[in-house]
C-alpha positions, 0 to 999 in steps of 0.5 A: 500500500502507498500513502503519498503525501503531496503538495507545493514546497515548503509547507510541511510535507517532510515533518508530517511523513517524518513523524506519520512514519514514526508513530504508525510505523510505516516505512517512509520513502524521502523527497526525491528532489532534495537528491536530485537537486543536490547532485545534479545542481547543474542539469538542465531542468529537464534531465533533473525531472527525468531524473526525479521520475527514476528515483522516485519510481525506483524507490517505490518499486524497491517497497512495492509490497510494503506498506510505505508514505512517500514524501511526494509522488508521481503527481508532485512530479507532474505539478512540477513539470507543468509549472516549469513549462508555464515559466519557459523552463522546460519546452512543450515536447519536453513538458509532454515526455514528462506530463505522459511518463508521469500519467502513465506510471501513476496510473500502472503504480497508483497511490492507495492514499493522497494526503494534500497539504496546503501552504500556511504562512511561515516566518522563516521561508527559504527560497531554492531557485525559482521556487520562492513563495510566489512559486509556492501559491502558484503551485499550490492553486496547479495542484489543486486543478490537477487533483480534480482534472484527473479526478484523484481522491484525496485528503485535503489537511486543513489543520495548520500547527504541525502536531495538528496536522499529524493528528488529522492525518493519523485520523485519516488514515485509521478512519480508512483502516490503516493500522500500522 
């Protein structure tokens, strides 16, 4: 079974699969692009989404008869790739490899769970890149049209204090019959 947890950067998706992996004790698989983006910095940015794409698959097929909760997913990877075609960062053919390969391994290796978490404000955010806190909303309002436009169920976490957040997702998930 595969939990993923999605949504924009920077708004608490690593503690929340920290610490869900931690008291449910369920196998996490981590952010794939944290590695991608800190070993191949210099890639154009369509090789670090392909990239993205194999690591994140990679690790999931490592855990594919476990039950996990993956920081990110496929979808993550799509939002993304879109958002860098809007901004001219990725060309249309290159935007349409990625929106297709992601569409298809999602669909082959589909998300039992999605949990969205939408941004809150923060004091201390920390701009990488292009990815600054306009970027954050702008990404945040693509996922939620990518969510409905392909008809994904999912749970929004409307809690806004991190430990909250934990506890409307153990919620969640037990309410849907995870006991880990």
């Amino acid at each position: 079974m595969k939990i993923a947890v999605i949504g924009s950067h920077q708004v608490g998706k690593t503690l929340l699969v920290n610490e869900l992996s931690r008291r449910m004790k369920i196998k996490k698989i981590d952010e794939v692009s944290c590695y991608v983006w800190g070993y191949f910095y210099n890639l154009p940015y369509f090789e670090k989404e392909l990239l993205m794409i194999l690591e994140q698959l990679r690790r999931e097929m490592d855990h594919a008869n476990e039950t996990v909760i993956t920081d990110r997913s496929m979808h993550d990877i799509a939002v993304y790739s879109y958002y860098l075609y809007r901004k001219k960062l990725l060309t249309k053919h290159e935007a349409s490899i990625l929106l297709t390969l992601t569409a298809d391994l999602a669909s082959k290796y589909p998300y039992d769970f999605l949990i969205y978490v939408p941004p809150v404000k923060i004091r201390n955010f920390r701009k990488f890149g292009i990815f600054d806190e306009r970027a954050r909303i702008e990404i945040h309002k693509l996922f939620l049209k990518y969510l409905k436009a392909n008809r994904l169920k999912f749970k929004i976490i409307r809690a806004k204090e991190p430990e909250a957040r934990v506890r409307e997702c153990i919620s969640y998930l037990r309410s849907e019959g995870i006991y880990c």
